[in-house]
C-alpha positions in Angstrom: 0.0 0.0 0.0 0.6 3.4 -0.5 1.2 4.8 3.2 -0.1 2.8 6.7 -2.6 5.3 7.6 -2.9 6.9 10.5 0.1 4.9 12.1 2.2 7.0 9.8 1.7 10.1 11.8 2.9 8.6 14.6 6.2 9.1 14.5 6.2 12.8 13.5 3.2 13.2 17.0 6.1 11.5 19.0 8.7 13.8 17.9 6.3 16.9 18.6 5.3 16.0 22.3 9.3 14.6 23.0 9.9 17.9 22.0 8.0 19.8 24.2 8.2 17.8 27.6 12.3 17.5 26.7 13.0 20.6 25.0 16.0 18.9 23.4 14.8 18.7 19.6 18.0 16.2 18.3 17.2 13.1 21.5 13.2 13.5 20.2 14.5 13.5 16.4 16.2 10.2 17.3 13.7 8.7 19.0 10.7 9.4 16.0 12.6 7.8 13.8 13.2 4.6 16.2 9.5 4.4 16.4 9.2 5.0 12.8 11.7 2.1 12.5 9.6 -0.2 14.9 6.2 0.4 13.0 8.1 -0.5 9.8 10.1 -4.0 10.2 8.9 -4.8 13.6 12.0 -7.1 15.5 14.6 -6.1 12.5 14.0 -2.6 13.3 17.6 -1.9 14.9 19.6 -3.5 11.6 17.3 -1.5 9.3 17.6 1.8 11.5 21.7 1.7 11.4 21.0 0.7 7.4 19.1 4.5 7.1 21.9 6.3 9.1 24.1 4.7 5.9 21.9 6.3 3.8 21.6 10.0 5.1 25.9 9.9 6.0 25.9 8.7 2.1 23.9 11.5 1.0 26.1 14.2 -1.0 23.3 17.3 0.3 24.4 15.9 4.2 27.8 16.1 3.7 27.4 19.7 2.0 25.6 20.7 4.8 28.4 19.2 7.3 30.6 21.4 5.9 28.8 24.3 5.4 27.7 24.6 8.9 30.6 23.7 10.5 33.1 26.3 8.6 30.2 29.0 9.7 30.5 28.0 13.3 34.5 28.2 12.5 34.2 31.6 11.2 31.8 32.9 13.5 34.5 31.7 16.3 37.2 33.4 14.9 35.4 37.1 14.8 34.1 36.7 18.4 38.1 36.4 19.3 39.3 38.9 17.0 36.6 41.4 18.4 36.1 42.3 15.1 32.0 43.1 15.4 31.9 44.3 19.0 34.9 46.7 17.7 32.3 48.0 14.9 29.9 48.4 17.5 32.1 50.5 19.4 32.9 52.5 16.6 28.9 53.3 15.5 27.7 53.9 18.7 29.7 57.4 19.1 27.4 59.1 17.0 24.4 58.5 19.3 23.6 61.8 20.6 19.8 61.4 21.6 17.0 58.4 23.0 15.6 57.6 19.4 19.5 58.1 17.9 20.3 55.4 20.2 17.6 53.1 19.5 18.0 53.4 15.6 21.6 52.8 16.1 20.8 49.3 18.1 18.4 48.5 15.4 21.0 49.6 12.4 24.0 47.6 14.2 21.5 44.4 14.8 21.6 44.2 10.7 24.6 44.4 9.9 25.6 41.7 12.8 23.7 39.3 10.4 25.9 36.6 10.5 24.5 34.6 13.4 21.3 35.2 15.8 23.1 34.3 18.6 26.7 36.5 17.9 23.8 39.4 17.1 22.1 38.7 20.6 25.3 39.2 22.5 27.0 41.5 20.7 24.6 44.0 19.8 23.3 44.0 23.9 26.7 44.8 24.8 28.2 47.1 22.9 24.4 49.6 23.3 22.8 49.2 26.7 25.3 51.6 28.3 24.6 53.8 25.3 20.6 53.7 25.6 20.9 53.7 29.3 22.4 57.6 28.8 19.1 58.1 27.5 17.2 56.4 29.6 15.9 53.5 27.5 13.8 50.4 29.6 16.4 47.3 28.8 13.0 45.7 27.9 12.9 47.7 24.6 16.6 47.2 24.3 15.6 44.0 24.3 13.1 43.6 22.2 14.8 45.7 18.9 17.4 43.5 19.6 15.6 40.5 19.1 13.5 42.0 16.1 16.8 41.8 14.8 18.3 38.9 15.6 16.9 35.9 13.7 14.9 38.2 11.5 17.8 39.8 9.7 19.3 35.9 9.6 16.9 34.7 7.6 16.3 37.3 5.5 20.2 37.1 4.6 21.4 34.2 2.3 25.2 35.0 4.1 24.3 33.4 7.2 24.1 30.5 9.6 20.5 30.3 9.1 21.0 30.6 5.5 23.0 27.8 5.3 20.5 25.8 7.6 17.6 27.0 4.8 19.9 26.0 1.6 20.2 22.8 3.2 16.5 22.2 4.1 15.8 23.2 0.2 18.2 21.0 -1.3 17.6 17.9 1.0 13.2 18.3 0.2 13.5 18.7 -3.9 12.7 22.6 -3.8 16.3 23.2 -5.0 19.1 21.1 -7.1 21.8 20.1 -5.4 24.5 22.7 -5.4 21.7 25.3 -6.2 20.1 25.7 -2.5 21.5 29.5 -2.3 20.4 30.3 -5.4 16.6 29.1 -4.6 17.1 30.3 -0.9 17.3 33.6 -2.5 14.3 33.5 -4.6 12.4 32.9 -1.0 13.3 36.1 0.5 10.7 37.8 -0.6 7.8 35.4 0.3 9.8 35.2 4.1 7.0 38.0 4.8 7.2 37.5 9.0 10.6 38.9 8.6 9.8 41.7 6.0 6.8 43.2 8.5 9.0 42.7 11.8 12.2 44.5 10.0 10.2 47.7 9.8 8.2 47.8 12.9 11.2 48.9 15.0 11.9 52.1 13.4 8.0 52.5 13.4 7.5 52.4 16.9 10.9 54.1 17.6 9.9 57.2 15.8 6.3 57.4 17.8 4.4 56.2 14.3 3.3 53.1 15.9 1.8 54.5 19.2 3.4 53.1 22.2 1.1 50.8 24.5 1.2 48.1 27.1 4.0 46.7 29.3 6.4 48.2 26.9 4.9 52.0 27.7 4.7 51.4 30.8 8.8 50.4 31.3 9.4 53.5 29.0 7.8 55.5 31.8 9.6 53.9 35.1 13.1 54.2 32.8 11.8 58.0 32.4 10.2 58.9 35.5 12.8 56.6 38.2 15.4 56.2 36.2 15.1 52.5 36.7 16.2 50.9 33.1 16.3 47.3 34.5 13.3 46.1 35.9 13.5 46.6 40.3 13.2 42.8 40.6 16.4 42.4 38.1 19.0 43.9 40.3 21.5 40.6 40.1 23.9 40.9 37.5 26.1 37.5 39.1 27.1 35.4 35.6 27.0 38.5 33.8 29.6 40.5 34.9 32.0 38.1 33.9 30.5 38.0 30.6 30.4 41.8 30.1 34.1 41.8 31.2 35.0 39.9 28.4 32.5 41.2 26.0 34.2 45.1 26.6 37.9 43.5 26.3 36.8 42.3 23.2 36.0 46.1 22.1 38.9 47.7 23.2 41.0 45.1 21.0 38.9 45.2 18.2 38.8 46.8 14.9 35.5 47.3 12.5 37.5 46.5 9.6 38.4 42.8 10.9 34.4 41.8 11.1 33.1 43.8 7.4 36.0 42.6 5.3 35.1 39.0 5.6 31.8 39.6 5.7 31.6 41.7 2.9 33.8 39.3 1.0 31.6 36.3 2.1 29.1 37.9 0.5 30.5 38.9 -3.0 32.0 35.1 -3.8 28.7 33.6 -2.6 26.4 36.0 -4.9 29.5 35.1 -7.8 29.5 31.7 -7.5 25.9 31.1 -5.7 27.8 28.6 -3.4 28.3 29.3 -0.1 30.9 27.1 0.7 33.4 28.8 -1.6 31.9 31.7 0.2 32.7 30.7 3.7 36.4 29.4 3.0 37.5 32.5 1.5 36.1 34.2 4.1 38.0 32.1 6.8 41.4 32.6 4.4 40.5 35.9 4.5 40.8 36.0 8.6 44.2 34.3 8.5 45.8 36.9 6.3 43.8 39.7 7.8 44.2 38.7 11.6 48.5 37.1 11.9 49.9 40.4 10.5 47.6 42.3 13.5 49.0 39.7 15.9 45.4 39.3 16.9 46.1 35.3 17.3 48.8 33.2 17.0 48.5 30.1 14.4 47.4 28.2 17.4 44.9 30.4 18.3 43.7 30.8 15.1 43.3 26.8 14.6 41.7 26.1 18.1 39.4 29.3 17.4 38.1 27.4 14.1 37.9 24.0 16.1 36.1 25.0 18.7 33.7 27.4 16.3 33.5 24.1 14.6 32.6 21.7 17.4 30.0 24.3 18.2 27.9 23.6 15.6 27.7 20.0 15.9 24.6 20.3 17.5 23.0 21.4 14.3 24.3 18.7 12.5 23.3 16.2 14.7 19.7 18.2 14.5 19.7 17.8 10.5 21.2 14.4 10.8 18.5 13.0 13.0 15.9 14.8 11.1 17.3 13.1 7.5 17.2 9.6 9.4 13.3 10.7 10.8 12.5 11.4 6.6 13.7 8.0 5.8 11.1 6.6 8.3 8.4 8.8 7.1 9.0 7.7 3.8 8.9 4.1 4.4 5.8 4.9 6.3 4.1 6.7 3.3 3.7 9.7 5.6 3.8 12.2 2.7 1.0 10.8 0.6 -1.4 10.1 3.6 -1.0 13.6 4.8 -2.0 14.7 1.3 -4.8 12.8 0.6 -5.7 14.6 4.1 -5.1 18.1 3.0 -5.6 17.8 -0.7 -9.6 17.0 0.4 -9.9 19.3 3.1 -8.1 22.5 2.2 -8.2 25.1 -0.5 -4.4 25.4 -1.9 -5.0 29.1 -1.8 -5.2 28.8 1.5 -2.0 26.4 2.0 0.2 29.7 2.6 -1.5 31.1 5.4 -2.3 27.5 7.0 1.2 26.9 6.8 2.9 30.2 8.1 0.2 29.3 11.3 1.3 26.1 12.0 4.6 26.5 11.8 4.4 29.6 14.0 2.5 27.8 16.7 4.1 24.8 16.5 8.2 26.7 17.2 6.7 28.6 19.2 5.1 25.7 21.6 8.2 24.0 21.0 11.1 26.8 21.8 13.2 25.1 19.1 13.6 26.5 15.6 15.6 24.7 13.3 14.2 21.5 14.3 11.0 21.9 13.9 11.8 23.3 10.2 13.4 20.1 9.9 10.5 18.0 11.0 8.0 20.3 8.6 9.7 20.7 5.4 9.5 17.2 4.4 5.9 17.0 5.4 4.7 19.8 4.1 6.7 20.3 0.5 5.2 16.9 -1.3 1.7 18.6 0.0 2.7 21.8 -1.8 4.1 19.8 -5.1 0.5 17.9 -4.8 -1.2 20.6 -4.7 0.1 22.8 -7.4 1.1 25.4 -5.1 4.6 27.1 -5.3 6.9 25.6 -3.3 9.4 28.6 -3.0 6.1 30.7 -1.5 5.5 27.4 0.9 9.2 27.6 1.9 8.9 30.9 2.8 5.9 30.4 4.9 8.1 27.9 6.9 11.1 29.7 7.3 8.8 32.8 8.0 6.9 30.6 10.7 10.4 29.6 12.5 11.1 33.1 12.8 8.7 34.0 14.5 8.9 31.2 16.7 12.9 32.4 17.3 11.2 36.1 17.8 8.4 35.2 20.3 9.2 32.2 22.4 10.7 33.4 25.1 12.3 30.4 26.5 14.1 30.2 23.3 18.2 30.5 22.9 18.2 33.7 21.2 15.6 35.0 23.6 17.4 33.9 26.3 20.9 35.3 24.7 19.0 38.6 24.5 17.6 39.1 27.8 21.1 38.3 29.2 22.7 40.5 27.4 20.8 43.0 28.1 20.2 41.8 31.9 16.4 41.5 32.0 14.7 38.4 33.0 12.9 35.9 30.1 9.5 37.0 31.2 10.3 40.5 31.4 10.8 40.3 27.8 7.6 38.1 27.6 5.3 40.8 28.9 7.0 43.6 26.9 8.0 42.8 23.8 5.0 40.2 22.3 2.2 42.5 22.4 4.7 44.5 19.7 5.4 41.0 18.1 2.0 40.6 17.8 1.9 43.5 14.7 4.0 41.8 12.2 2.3 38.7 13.0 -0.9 39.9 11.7 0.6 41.7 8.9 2.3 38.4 7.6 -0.9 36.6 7.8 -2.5 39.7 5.6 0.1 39.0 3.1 0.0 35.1 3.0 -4.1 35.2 2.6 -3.2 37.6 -0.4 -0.4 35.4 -1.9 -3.0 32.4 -1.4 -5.2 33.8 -3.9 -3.4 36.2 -6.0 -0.6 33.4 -6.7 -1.8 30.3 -6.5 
């Protein structure tokens, strides 16, 4: 037959609910396929389950990916310890001579640190709140333009760690060829609408257009009125200190120049080529011969900088490698064509964009993990878009856009949580604060899906 029915769900339901009561997205991965495996060859199910792993480790998009991800992490390493970004930040901020100049300038430097959510999180908290603090901005809306620029910028940016994690995902579901995942990435962008809206509300409600309202007005008036830019209950600063201490080493020893050069370059042989990876190991040649001649780091340095950059981002691997295994299992299962037959009889394809940009949002939002969930969705929902007649670049981008917004509002999230401590505010501070504001480009993305559905499809 065709697919096993409803027993084909199963495994993807597991993953979901492992997800949420563990939080660790790579163990529940792992653990859907292993029931996957079970519903599929019964007692052979171990032999069959290493046979898959074969499969995915053989794949030539895997080992692309491997690569890809890991040089990132390498070259993301080697900027943190050169100070190159948190030197640029240093730089830009001297110009801030007002409240709103100082906001803009924390939402200005949170796109051009669009390498990495997580390097944007910490170095974009550090290098302003002493700067918006002059002006007596709450940290909860420090926080909050932060993290409207964080993952947002990311995914709207091919030349980044999310969109190497995107390329992938493309490749590895048949939306793009392999070898042509940045290319395709691109032609996303402008379908990633979550990410458009939430790019612009910042500036919005900075300059007053978007009146201010809630939790958020009601911090800007304590920062205003008591001087109190951290919340009263917020007074610990413990881990952080140490963090800041290294953070503001890092900007006295470093240069703008040593994070745009690379970057910039990254950018040019990746738009030349449309590979990354050629992108990415120029890049990281780049740092070598910008970086020995500054006596920034020794060739030791350099090499454990890379390795441990590298090692950093095994976690993602082991997230996409899991998830290729889960696909196998699915597949086997017929887990594609049951869910089609579902949605193909049930729901209007010009609907599909919308449906999809809600799920997904719920769903990463529920879960507090991003990439995985993409992982788990894409292969689900891309056959149901093919099926359908529906364009699978605008379905892409209602996944990546849903993931976003899962990495913009969850608040027990990583870059969340990377942003509240660097800008020494507590998760839920953020929580009551900021998602009210979320709320806005929320609504405006599902606007613009409904009118995709039926102007495009």
């Amino acid at each position: 037959m065709d697919h096993y029915g409803i027993l084909s769900l199963v495994p993807v339901i597991c993953v979901i609910i492992l997800v949420f009561i563990t939080k660790r997205t790579m163990a529940s991965l792992v653990a859907g396929s292993f029931i996957g495996a079970i519903i599929l060859y019964k007692q052979a199910f171990v032999l069959n389950w290493i046979d898959a792993v074969y499969v995915v480790l053989a794949n030539g998009t895997w080992g692309w990916l491997f690569l890809v991800i890991g040089l990132f992490g390498s070259l993301v390493a080697l900027i943190e310890l050169s100070g190159g970004a948190l030197g640029f930040s240093a730089a830009a901020t001297k110009i801030c001579k007002g409240r709103k100049q100082s906001l803009f300038m924390t939402w200005i430097l949170g796109i051009i640190v669009f390498v990495d959510d997580w390097l944007n999180a910490l170095a974009v908290g550090a290098a302003m709140r002493n700067v918006t603090d002059k002006f007596k901005v709450p940290r909860e809306l420090l926080a909050y333009i932060i993290c409207a620029t964080g993952a947002v910028v990311c995914s709207l940016i091919p030349f980044s760690t999310w969109g190497a994690f995107f390329a992938g995902q493309l490749e590895a579901n048949g939306v793009a060829a392999v070898g042509q995942g940045t290319a395709v990435y691109i032609q996303t962008i402008p379908y990633i609408s979550y990410a458009m809206v939430a790019l612009i509300v910042p500036p919005l409600y900075i300059a007053g257009i978007i009146p201010h309202f809630g939790a958020m007005k009601k911090a800007e008036k304590r920062a205003e009125t008591l001087g109190l830019m951290i919340p009263p209950i917020n007074n610990e600063e413990g881990a952080i200190v140490e963090e800041k201490e290294a953070i503001e080493a890092g900007m006295k020893k470093g240069r703008a120049v040593n994070f745009l050069i690379p970057m910039v370059l990254l950018a040019v042989i990746t738009i030349i080529t449309a590979e990354i990876l050629y992108g990415v190991l120029a890049s990281l040649l780049c740092c070598a011969v910008m970086y020995f001649p500054q006596k920034l780091m020794n060739g030791k340095q350099f090499l454990d900088a890379m390795m441990s950059g590298f090692k950093s981002m095994m976690g993602v691997v082991g997230i996409i490698t899991a998830a290729f295994i889960l696909r196998e299992m699915n597949s086997g299962l017929g887990l594609p064509a049951f869910v089609i037959g579902l949605v193909k009889d049930t729901l209007d394809p010009r609907l599909l964009p919308l449906f999809v940009f809600i799920i997904i949002s719920a769903l990463t939002f529920a879960a507090g993990n991003f990439w995985g969930m993409a992982a788990i969705s894409f292969p689900v929902i891309i056959p149901i878009a093919f099926e359908m007649g529906v364009d699978p670049i605008l379905i892409s981008g209602a996944i990546i856009s849903g993931t976003t917004f899962g990495s913009n509002a969850c608040f027990y999230g990583s870059e969340v949580t990377l942003t509240c401590s660097s800008s020494q505010i507590q998760n839920q501070d953020y929580a009551k604060t900021a998602l009210p504001i979320i709320a806005i480009p929320f609504v405006g993305a599902c606007i613009l899906y409904a009118i995709f559905g039926f102007v495009l499809v």
